[in-house]
C-alpha positions in Angstrom: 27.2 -0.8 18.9 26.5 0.7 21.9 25.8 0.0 25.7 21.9 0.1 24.7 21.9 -0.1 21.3 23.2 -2.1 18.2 22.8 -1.7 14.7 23.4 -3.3 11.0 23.1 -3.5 7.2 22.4 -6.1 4.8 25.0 -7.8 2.9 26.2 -6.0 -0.3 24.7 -8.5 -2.1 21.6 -8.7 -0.2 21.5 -11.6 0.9 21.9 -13.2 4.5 24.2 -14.9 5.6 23.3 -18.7 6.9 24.2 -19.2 10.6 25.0 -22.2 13.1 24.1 -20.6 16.4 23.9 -21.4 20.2 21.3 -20.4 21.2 20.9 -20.6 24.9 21.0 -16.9 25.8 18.2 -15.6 23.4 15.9 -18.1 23.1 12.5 -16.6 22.6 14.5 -13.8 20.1 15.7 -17.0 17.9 12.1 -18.0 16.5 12.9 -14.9 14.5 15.9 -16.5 13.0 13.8 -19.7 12.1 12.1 -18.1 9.7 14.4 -15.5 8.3 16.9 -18.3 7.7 14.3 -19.0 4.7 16.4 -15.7 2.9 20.1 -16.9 3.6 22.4 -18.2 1.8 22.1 -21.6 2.9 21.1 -24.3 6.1 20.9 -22.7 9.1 21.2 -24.7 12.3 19.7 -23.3 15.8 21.2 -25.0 18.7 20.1 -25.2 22.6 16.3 -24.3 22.6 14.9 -26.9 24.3 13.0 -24.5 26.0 10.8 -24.2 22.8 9.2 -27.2 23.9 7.4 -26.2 26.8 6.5 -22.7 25.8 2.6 -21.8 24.7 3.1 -24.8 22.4 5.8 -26.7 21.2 7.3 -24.6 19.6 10.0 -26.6 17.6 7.7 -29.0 16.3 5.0 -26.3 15.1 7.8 -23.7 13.6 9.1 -27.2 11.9 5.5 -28.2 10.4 5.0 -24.3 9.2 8.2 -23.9 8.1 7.7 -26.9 5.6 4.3 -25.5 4.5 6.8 -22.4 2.8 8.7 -25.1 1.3 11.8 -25.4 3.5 13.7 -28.5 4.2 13.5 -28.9 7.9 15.5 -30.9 10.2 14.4 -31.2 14.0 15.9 -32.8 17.3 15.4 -32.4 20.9 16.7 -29.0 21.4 17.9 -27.9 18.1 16.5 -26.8 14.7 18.0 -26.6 11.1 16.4 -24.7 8.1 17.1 -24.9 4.5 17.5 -21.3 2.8 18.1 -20.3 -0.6 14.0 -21.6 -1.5 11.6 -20.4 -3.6 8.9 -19.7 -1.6 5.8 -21.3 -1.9 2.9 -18.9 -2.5 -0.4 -18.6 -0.5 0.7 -20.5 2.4 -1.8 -20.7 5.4 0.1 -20.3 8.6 -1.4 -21.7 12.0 -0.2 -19.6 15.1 -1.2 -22.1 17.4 -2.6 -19.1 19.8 1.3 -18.1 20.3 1.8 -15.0 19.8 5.6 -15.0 18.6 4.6 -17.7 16.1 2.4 -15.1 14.3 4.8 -12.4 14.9 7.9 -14.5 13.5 6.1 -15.8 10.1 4.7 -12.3 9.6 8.3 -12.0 8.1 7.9 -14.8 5.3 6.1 -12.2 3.2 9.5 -10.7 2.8 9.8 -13.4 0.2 7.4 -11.6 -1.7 4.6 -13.8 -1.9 1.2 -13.8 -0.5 1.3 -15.5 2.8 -1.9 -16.0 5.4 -1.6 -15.7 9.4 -4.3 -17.4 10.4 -5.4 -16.0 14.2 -3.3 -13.2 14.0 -5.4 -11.7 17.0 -3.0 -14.0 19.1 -0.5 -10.9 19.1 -2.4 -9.2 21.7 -1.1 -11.2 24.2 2.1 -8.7 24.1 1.7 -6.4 20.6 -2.0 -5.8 20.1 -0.9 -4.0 17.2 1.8 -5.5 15.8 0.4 -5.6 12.2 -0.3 -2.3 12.0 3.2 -1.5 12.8 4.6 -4.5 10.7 2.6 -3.2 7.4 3.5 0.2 8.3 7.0 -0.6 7.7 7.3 -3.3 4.9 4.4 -1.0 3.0 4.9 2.3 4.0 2.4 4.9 1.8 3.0 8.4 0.6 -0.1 10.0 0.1 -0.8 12.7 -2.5 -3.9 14.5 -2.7 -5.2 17.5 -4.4 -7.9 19.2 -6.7 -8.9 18.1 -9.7 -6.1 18.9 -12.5 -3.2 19.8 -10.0 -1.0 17.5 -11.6 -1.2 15.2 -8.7 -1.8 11.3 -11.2 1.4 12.4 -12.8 3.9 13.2 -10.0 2.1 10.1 -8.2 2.7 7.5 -11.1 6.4 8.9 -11.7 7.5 9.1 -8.0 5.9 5.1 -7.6 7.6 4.4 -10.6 10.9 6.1 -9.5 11.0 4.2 -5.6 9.7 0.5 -7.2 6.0 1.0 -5.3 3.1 0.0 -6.4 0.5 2.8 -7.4 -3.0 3.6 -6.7 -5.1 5.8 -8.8 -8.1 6.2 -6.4 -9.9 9.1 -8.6 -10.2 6.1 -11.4 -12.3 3.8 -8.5 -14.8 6.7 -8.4 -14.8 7.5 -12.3 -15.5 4.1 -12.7 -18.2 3.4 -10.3 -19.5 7.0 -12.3 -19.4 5.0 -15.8 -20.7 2.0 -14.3 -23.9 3.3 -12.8 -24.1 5.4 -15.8 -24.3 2.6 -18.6 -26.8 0.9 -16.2 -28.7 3.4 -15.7 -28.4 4.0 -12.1 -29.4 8.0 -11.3 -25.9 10.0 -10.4 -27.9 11.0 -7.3 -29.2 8.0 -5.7 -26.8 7.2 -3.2 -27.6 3.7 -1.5 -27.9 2.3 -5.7 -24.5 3.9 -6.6 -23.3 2.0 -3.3 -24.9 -1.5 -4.7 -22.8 -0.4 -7.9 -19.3 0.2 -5.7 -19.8 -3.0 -4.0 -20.0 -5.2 -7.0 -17.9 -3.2 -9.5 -16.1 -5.4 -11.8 -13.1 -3.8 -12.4 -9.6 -4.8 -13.1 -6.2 -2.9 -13.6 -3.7 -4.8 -16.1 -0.9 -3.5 -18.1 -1.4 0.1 -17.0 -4.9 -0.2 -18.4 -8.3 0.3 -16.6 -11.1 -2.7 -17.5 -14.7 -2.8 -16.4 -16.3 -6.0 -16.8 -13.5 -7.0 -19.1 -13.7 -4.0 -21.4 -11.2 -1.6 -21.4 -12.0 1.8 -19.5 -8.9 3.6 -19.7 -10.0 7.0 -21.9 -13.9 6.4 -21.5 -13.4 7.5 -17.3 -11.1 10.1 -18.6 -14.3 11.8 -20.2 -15.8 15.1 -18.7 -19.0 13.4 -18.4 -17.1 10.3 -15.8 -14.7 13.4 -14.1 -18.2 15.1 -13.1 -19.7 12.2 -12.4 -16.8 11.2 -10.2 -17.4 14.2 -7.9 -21.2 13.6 -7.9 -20.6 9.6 -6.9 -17.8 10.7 -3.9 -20.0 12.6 -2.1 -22.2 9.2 -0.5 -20.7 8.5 2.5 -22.2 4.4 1.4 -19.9 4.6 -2.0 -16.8 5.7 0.0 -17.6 3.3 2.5 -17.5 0.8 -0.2 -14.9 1.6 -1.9 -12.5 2.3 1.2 -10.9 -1.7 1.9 -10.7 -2.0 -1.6 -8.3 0.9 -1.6 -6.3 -0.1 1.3 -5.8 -3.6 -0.7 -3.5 -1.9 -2.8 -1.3 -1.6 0.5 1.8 -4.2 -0.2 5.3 -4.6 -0.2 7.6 -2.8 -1.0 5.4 0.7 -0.8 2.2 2.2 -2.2 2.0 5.8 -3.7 -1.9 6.5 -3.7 -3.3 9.6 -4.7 -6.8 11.4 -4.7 -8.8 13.5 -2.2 -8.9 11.5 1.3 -5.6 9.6 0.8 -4.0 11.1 3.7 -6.9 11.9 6.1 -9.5 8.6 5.6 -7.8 5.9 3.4 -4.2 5.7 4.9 -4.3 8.7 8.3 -1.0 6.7 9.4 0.9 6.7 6.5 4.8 8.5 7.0 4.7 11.3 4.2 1.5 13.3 3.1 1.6 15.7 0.6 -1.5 18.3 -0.4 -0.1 19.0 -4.3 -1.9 22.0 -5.7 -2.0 25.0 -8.1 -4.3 28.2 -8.9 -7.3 27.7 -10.7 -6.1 29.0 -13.7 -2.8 27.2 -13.7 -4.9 24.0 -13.8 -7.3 25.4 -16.1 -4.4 25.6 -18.3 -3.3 22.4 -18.0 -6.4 20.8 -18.8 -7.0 23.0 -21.9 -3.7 22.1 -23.2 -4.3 17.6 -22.6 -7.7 18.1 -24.3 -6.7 20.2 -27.4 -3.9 17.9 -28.2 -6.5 15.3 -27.9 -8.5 17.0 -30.8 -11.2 17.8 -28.8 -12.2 21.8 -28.8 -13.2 23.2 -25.8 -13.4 26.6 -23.6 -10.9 27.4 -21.6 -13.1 29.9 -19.4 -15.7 27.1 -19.0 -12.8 24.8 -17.9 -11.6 27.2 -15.2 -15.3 27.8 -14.1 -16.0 23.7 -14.0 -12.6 23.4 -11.6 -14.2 26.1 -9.6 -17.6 24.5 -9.3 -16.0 21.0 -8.5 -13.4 22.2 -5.9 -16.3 23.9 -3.9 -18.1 20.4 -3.9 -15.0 18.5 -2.8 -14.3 20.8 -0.3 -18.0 21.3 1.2 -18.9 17.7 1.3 -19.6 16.3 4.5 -17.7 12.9 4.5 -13.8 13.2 3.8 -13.8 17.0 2.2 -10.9 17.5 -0.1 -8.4 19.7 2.4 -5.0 19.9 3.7 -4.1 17.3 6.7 -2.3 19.4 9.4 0.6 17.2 9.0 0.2 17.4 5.2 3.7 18.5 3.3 1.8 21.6 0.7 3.6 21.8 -2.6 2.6 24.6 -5.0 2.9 23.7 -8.7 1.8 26.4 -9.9 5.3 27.2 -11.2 6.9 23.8 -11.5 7.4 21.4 -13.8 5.9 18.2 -13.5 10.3 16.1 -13.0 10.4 19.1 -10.7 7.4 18.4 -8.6 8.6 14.7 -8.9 12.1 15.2 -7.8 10.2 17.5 -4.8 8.7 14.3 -3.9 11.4 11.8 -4.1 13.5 14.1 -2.3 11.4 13.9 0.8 11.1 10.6 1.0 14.2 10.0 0.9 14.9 12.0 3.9 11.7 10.8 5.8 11.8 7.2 4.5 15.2 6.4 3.9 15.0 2.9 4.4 12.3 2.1 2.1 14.0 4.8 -0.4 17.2 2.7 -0.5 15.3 -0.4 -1.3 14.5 1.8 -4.8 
């Protein structure tokens, strides 16, 4: 502690501590107890906030009725409140804010019990934080995005640093290969653009199990094919399919952390996230690479029409008009050209870690 500042852990055990507290001195601050006193150990009993009462609502008697709606046991008086802890939360909750802005502020912290929970009016906030959310998610779901060429390597360090920190992982390449497969078993040219958006909009896919299922079928090594990966890069360069695809991406955007990978991770799909990374290699190191996953899959191909394919495709990333595959300025590069893939992984980690060391710890 100092004369401006203060700071704390958790509990060893993780767990918080249930309080009986007066209340008087920081009454607006407590609303943040009410509803973190859902995670401790026990009841926790607020005292001397009768000043809730006569705020922008009353607030005792609406953090009471929301409170409940979670699942807590809640006990009310005049000026005091008292709040079971220990409870399994109940999921999908719908949260009225009561156009109070600390109401929607305070319950944004219930999804800490890691289950879906809805703010409804969360515009409220911009009474005093117009954008509070932002910053909340930006925290609780913070999002290293990787992005690269085709074959870098980058799927592989993404899936094992998510795996690695507990996050959740987004394969966006697979989005685009399947919209590619989609339009292609209906039909639907490679080069009509506003059709391939109809097909992005309504694509019926589904990841389960580390599997990839469209319309129920699984997908996982028919958008692995050359014929999807070219079709990919064909499909990603309508501005409509991109547009289509893009709040579907950012879906994938929860608690505790996402790791998403692909071309625009960093730039269009997540600008704000805290670590971007450009992974790369030469041409003929990813050449390589591919040559080697596709002979062991007993498939025989040339490896000097490989390297002239990853040619072609990075000159059609990289010249497209809507989000061209290219390094952010405050992109982190990383060459692994010479690395190993627990190498590039540890490379990774490591730099979370020292940028994100909060969310690293939580690993």
């Amino acid at each position: 502690m100092g004369p401006n500042w203060i700071e704390a852990r958790a509990p060893a055990d993780g767990r918080l501590r249930a309080i009986d507290l007066d209340c008087n001195q920081i009454p607006d601050a407590a609303m943040t107890l009410a509803v973190a006193a859902l995670l401790a150990d026990g009841p926790t009993r607020l005292r001397n906030i009768a000043s809730w009462r006569v705020k922008e609502t009353d607030r005792i008697a609406a953090m009471a009725t929301e409170l409940r709606k979670l699942g807590a046991a809640v006990e009310e008086g005049a000026d005091c409140i008292a709040v079971s802890g220990g409870l399994t939360f109940v999921p999908n909750a719908s949260i009225d804010t009561y156009d109070d802005h600390r109401m929607a502020m305070c319950f944004s912290l219930a999804c800490l019990g890691r289950v879906p929970v809805r703010i409804n009016d969360p515009k409220c906030v911009n009474k005093t934080f117009p954008d509070y959310f932002e910053r909340f998610v930006g925290l609780v779901a913070p999002v290293i995005a990787i992005d690269g060429p085709s074959a870098s390597g980058k799927g592989t360090v993404a899936a094992r640093v998510a795996e690695a920190l507990g996050f959740h992982y987004l394969d966006s390449g697979a989005l685009y290969r399947l919209v590619a497969l989609a339009a292609i078993r209906a039909g639907v040219s490679l080069d009509e653009g506003a059709a391939l958006a109809r097909v992005a909009e309504t694509l019926p896919a589904s990841f389960e199990g580390g599997r990839i299922f469209l319309d129920g079928t699984d997908a996982t090594e028919a958008i692995r094919s050359e014929a999807c990966s070219a079709g990919a890069s064909k499909v990603a360069t309508f501005p409509a399919v991109r547009a289509a695809l893009l709040g579907r991406q950012r879906a994938y955007r929860q608690a505790p952390g996402l790791v998403a990978e692909g071309r625009d991770m960093g730039s269009v799909v997540f600008p704000d996230a805290p670590l971007k990374v450009f992974l790369t290699a030469t041409a003929e190191a990813r050449a390589e690479r591919r040559y080697k996953q596709l002979i062991d899959k007993g498939m025989s191909v040339s490896i000097n029409t490989l390297l002239q394919d990853l040619r072609e495709r990075d000159a059609r990333d990289s010249a497209r008009t809507v989000a061209p595959l290219q390094k952010s300025a405050d992109a982190e590069l990383l060459d692994t050209t010479a690395m190993t893939i627990d190498e590039a992984v540890a490379w990774v980690v490591e730099r979370v870690r020292r940028r994100l060391p909060q969310a690293a710890a939580r690993s």
